[in-house]
C-alpha positions in Angstrom: 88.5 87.2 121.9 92.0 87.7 120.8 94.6 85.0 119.9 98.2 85.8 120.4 101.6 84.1 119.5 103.6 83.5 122.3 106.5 81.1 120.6 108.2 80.3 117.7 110.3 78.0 116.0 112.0 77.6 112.1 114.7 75.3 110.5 114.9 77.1 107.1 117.7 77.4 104.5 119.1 80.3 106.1 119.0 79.4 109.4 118.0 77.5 112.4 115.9 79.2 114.7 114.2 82.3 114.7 117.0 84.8 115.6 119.9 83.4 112.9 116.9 82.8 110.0 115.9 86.7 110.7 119.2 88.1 110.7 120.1 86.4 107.0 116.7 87.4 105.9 117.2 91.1 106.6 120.8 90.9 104.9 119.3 88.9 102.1 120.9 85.9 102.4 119.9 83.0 100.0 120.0 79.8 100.9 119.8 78.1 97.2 122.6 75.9 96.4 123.5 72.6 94.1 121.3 69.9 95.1 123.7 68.3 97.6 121.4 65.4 98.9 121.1 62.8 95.8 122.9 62.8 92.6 120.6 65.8 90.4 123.1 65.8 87.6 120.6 64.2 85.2 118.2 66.7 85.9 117.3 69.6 84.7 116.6 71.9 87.8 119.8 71.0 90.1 119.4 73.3 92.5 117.3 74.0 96.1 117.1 75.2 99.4 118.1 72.2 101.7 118.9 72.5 105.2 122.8 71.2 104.8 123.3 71.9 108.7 120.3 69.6 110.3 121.5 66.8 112.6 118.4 65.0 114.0 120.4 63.4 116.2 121.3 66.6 118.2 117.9 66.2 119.5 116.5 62.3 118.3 117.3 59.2 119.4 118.8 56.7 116.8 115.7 54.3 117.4 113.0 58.1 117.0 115.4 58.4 114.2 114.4 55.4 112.3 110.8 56.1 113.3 110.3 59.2 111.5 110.2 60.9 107.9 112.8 64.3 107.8 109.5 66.3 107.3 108.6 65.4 110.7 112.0 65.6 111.9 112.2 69.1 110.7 108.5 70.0 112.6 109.9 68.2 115.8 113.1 70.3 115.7 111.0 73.8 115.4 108.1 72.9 117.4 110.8 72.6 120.2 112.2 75.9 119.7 109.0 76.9 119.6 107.7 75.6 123.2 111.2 77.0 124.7 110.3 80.0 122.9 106.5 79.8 124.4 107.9 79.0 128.3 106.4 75.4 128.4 102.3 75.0 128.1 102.1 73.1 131.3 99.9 75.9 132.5 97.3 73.9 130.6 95.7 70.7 130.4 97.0 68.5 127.7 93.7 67.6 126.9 93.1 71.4 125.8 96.6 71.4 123.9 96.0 71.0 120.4 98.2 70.4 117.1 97.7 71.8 113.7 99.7 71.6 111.5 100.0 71.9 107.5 102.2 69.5 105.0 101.6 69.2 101.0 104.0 65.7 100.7 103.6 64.3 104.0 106.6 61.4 104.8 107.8 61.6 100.5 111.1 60.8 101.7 110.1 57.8 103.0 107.9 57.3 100.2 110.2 57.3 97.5 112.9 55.2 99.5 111.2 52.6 100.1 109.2 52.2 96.4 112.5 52.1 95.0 113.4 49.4 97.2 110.1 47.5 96.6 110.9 47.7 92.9 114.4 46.1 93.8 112.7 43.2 95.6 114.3 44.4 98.7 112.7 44.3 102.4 110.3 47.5 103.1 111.1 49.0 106.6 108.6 48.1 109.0 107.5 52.0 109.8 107.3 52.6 106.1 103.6 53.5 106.7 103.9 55.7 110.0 106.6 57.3 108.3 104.3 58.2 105.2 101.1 58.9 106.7 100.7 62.8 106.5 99.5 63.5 110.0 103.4 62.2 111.2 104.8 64.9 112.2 101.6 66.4 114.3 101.3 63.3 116.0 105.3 62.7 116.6 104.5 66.5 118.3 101.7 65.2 120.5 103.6 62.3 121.8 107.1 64.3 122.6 105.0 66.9 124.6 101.9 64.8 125.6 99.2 66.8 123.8 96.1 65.3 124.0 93.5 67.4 122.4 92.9 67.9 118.9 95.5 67.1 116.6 94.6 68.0 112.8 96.9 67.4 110.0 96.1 69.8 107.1 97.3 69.0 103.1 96.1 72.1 100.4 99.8 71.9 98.7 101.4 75.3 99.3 98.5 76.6 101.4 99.0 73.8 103.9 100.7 75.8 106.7 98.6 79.1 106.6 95.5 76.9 106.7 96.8 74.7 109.8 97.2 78.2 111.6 93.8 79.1 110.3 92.3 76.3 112.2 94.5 76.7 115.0 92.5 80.4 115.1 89.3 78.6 114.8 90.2 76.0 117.4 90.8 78.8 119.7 88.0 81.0 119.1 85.4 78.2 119.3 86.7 77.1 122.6 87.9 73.3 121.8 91.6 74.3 122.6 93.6 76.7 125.2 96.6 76.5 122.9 97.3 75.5 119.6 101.0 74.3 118.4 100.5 75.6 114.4 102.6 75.7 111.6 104.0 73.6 109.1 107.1 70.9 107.4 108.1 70.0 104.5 110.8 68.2 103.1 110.6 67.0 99.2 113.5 68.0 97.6 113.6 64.7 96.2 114.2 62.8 93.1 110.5 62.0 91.9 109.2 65.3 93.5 111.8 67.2 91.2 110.7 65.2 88.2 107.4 65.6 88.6 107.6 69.5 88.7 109.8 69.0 85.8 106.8 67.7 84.2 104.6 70.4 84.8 107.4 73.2 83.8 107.1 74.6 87.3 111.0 74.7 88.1 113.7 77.1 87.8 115.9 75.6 84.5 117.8 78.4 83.5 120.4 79.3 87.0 122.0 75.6 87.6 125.4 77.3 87.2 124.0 80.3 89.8 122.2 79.2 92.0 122.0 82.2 94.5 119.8 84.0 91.9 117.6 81.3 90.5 114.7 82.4 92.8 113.6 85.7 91.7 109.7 86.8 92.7 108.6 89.4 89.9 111.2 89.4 88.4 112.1 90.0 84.7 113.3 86.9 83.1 112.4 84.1 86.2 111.9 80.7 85.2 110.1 78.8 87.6 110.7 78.3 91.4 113.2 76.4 93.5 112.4 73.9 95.7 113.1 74.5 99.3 112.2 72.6 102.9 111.9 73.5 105.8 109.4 74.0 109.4 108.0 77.2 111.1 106.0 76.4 114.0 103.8 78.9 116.1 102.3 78.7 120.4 98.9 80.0 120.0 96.4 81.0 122.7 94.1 83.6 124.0 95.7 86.7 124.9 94.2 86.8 128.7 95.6 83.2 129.4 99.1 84.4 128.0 99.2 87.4 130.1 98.0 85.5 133.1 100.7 82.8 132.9 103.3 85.6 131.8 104.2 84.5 128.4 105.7 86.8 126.0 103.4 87.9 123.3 105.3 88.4 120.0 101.9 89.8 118.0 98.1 89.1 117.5 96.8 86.5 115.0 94.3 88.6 114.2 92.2 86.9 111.1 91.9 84.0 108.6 90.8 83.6 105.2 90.5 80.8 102.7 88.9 80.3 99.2 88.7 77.7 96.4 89.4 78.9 92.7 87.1 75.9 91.4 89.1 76.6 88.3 91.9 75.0 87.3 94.0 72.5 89.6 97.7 73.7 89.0 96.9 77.5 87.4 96.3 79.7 90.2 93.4 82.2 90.0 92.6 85.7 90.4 89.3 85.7 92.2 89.9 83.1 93.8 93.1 85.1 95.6 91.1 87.9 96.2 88.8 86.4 97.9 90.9 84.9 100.2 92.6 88.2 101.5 89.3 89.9 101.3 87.8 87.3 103.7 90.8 87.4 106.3 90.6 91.2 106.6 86.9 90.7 107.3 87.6 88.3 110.1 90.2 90.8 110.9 87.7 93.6 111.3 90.3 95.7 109.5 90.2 97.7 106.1 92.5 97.6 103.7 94.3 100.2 104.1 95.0 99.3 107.6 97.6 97.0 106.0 101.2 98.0 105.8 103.2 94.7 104.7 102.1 92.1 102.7 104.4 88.4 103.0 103.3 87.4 99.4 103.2 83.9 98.5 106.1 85.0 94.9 107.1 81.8 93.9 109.1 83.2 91.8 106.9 81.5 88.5 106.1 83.9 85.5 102.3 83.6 85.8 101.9 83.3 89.5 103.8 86.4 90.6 101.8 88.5 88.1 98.9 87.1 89.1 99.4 87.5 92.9 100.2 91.0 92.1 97.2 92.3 90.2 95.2 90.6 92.8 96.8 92.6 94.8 95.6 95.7 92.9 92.4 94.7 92.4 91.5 94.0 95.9 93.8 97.4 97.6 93.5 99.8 94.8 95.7 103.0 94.6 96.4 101.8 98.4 98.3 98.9 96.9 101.3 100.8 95.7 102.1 102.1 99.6 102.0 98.7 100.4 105.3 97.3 101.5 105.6 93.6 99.9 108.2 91.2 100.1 108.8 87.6 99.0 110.8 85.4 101.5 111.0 82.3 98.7 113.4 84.8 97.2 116.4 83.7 99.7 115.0 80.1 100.9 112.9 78.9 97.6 109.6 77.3 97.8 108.9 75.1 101.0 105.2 73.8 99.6 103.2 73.4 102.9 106.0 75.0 105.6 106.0 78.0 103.3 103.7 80.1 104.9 104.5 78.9 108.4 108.2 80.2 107.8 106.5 83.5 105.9 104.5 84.1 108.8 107.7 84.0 111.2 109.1 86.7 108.5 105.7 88.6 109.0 105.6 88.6 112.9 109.1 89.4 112.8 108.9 92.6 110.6 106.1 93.7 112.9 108.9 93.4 115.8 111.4 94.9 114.4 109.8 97.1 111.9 112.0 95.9 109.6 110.9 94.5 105.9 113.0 91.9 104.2 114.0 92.3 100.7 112.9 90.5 97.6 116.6 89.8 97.0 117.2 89.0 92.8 115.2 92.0 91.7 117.4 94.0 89.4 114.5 94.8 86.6 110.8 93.9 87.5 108.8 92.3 85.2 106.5 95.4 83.7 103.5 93.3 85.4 104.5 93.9 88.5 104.9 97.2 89.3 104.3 97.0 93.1 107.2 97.7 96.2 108.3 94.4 96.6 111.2 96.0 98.8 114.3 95.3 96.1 117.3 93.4 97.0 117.6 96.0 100.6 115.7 95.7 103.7 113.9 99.2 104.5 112.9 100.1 108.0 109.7 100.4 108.6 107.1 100.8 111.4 104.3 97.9 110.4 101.4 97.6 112.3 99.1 94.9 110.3 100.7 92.3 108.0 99.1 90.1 105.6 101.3 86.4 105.0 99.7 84.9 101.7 99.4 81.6 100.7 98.1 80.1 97.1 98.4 76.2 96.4 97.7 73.6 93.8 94.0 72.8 93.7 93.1 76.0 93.8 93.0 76.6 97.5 94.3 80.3 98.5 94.8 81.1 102.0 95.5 84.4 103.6 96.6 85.3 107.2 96.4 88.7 109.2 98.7 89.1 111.7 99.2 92.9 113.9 100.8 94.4 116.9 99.0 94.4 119.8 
């Protein structure tokens, strides 16, 4: 059985929908800029990729307005792209229409807003909690289309989005849903979300004053990553009902893999990363050097990106260094859960146009990672198989395997 994607949809830092978020990715366009949301001059990271363009009331009422958290304003906003994309799935019943989709922070705008007026003994708004609750936006998605099947809400940090799709392939295969709205939405570039990776010496310090090249995957000298939000939703369904209904199929969703570390809850893993691509090109029924581009998860943190990259070697071999590799964090920073929904947009899209991103920021390579993570130029390409990776807090890795048909 094969599982295609037939729409698509994105609000990133460079760009809303598919088409403008593409064309800055291939000129290597970054989207990191002062924190313009909240006052950040007392911290120490003052910079991120915010979506400075979004008007949810382009497409929201004021009273859907009030009713939801940005995350799931920012899914709403691409899931609709998406279904224009995807021709409408009232070919199906909305009973077999499912929702999966992946957030690490859920409603923390709403969160944070309304603690802080708690703690100033003022009135809570009544849809605090609906706001909050994780599984928001996939419901808020439901209800706009009238989805009734299964509707999942996924939360592994930054492997939220890759697994939601993961499921959504499951869902599919297993027969308990004809199409599968996927992705994922995120939207914490926030006040206590920046403390707290402050705390934990995650972020990017060192590039307040430049901001354009604060996010810099394997890199020489990076600091930490910049925080970013954004959506990427994807249509899923079987590649005979597509054709049938005559949807446009932009690739296959070929396989799924996901493994625990069950080491260390913040410090990412080795094994634990190679066992998650090793386990989606077994469901992919593909070897590894059927891969030609790998979407790597490069948050742009000294000990992740070298990490990511000798798993990389471990798992490919000598194959590894004809392995085309980009980081899409590098222009729109880190996105937590909607990270690898947006890098698997970038991965379908370079097996469309055989076109591979750049890393953008790489003037000198850190001597550990001595892989083609396509420098600061896109390079033309014809990719056939791409791998979208995606490692998270708690130790949960996630890979995703996507090819041409």
């Amino acid at each position: 059985m094969r599982i295609v994607v037939t729409g698509m949809g994105v609000v990133s830092p460079i760009g809303i929908g598919v088409r403008q978020f593409w064309d800055n990715a291939v000129a290597g366009v970054s989207g990191i800029a002062g924190i313009q949301s909240y006052d950040a001059s007392k911290q120490r990271s003052r910079i991120a990729g915010e979506i400075t363009d979004f008007d949810p009331k382009s497409f929201l009422n004021t009273k859907q307005i009030d009713q939801t958290d940005r995350f799931t304003q920012l899914a709403l906003h691409a899931a609709g792209q998406a279904m224009q994309d995807a021709g409408g799935l009232e070919h199906y019943a909305p009973r077999r229409v499912a929702v999966s989709l992946g957030s690490g922070m859920g409603g923390f705008s709403t969160f944070e807003s309304s603690a802080m007026r708690r703690f100033q003994n003022k009135s809570v708004p009544p849809f605090s909690v609906p706001r909050i609750m994780a599984n928001s936006a996939a419901a808020w998605i439901a209800t706009q289309y009238g989805l009734k099947g299964v509707n999942l809400t996924c939360s592994t940090a930054c492997s939220s989005g890759a697994n939601a799709i993961g499921i959504a392939l499951d869902l599919l295969r297993t027969g308990k849903a004809d199409a599968v709205v996927a992705g994922g939405a995120e939207a914490c570039v926030l006040p206590l979300t920046m403390a707290g990776f402050e705390a934990l010496m995650a972020l990017s310090t060192s590039f307040n004053g430049d901001p354009a090249h604060a996010s810099r995957p394997f890199a020489k000298g990076r600091d930490g990553f910049v925080m970013g939000e954004g959506a990427g939703i994807l249509i899923l369904e079987r590649e005979s009902a597509a054709q049938q209904r005559g949807a446009n199929i932009y690739a296959r969703l070929a396989g799924y893999g996901c493994a625990c570390d069950a080491a260390h809850i913040v410090a990412p893993d080795i094994e634990g990363q190679i066992a998650a691509m090793q386990s989606a090109l077994e469901d992919a029924d593909i070897v590894p050097s059927q891969v030609d581009y790998i979407n790597a998860h490069a948050t742009s943190t000294p000990i992740g990106d070298a990490i990511e990259t000798n798993a990389i070697k471990r798992l490919f071999g000598e194959y590894a260094s004809e392995i085309a590799i980009s980081a899409t964090k590098s222009m729109i920073g880190h996105s937590i859960g909607a990270s690898a929904a947006i890098g698997s947009i970038a991965t379908i899209m370079t097996l469309q146009t055989s076109t591979i991103h750049p890393t953008i920021n790489l003037i000198e390579a850190d001597p550990e990672c001595d892989l083609d993570y396509t420098p600061n130029q896109a390079v033309r390409k014809k990719v056939q198989t791409g791998m979208c990776n995606a490692f998270g807090f708690g130790g949960n890795n996630a890979s995703i395997v996507f090819t041409t048909l």
